[in-house]
C-alpha positions as CSV (number, residue, x, y, z in Angstrom):
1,X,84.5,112.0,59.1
2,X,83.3,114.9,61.4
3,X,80.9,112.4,63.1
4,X,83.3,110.1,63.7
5,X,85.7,112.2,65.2
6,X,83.1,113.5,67.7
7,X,82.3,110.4,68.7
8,X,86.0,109.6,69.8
9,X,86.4,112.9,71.4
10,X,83.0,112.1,72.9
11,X,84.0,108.7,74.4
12,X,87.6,109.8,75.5
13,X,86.0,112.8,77.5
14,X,83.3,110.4,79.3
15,X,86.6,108.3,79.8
16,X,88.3,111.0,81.8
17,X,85.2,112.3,83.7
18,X,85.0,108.8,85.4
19,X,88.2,108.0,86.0
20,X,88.1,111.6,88.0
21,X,85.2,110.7,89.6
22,X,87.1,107.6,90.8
23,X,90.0,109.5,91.9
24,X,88.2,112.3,93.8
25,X,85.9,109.0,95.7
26,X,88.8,107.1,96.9
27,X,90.8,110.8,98.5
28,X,87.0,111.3,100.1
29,X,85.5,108.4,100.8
30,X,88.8,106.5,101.2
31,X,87.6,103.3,103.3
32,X,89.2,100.8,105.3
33,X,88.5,97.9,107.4
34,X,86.6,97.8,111.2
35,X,89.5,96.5,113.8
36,X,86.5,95.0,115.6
37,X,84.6,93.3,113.0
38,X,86.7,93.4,109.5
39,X,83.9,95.1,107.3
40,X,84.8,98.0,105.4
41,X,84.1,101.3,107.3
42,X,84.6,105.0,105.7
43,X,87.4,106.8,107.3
44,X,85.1,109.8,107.9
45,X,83.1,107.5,110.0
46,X,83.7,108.1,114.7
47,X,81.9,104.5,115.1
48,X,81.7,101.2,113.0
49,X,77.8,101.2,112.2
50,X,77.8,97.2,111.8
51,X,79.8,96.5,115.5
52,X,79.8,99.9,117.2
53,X,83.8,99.2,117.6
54,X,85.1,102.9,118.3
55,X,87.0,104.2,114.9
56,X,88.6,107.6,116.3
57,X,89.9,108.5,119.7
58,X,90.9,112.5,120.5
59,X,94.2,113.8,120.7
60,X,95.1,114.5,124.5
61,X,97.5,118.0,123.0
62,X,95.3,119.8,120.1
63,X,91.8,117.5,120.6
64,X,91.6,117.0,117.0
65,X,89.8,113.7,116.2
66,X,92.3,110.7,115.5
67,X,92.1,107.5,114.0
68,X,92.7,104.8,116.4
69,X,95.5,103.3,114.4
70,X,97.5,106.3,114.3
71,X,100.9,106.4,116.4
72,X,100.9,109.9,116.0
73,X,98.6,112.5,115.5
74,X,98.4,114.1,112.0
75,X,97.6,117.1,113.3
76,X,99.9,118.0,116.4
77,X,102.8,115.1,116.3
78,X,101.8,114.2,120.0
79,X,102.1,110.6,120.5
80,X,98.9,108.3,120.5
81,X,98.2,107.0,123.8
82,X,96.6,103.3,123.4
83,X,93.3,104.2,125.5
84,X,90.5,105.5,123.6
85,X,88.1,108.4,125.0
């Protein structure tokens, strides 16, 4: 009976470890797709490493790093201008 129940407390705390691994991968390593060539490109990433398609531009008021699809900056509220730099 105790064997048992360690088991399911054994399988329900492996359960919860990956599903918080999951959750902690997709706030860090949240990924989305190259404007230049459609692959999937990490949001950490400046350049698309399959098209070199620029990913990030810098904001003109607080020169934080952008992402070029962005209307505003996170950061300041200044509006995106459309050129990249």
């Amino acid at each position: 009976m105790i064997l048992l129940l360690l088991i399911i407390l054994g399988l329900l705390i492996w359960r919860l470890s990956g599903e918080l691994s999951w959750s902690r991968k997709t706030i860090d390593e949240a990924e989305y797709s190259c404007a230049g060539c459609g692959k999937q490109v990490n949001q950490a990433w400046g350049v698309c490493p399959y098209c070199q398609e620029r990913l990030t531009r810098t904001c003109s008021a607080c020169h934080q790093k952008t992402h070029l699809g962005h209307r505003y900056c996170p950061y300041c509220g200044q509006q995106s201008r459309q050129e990249t730099r």
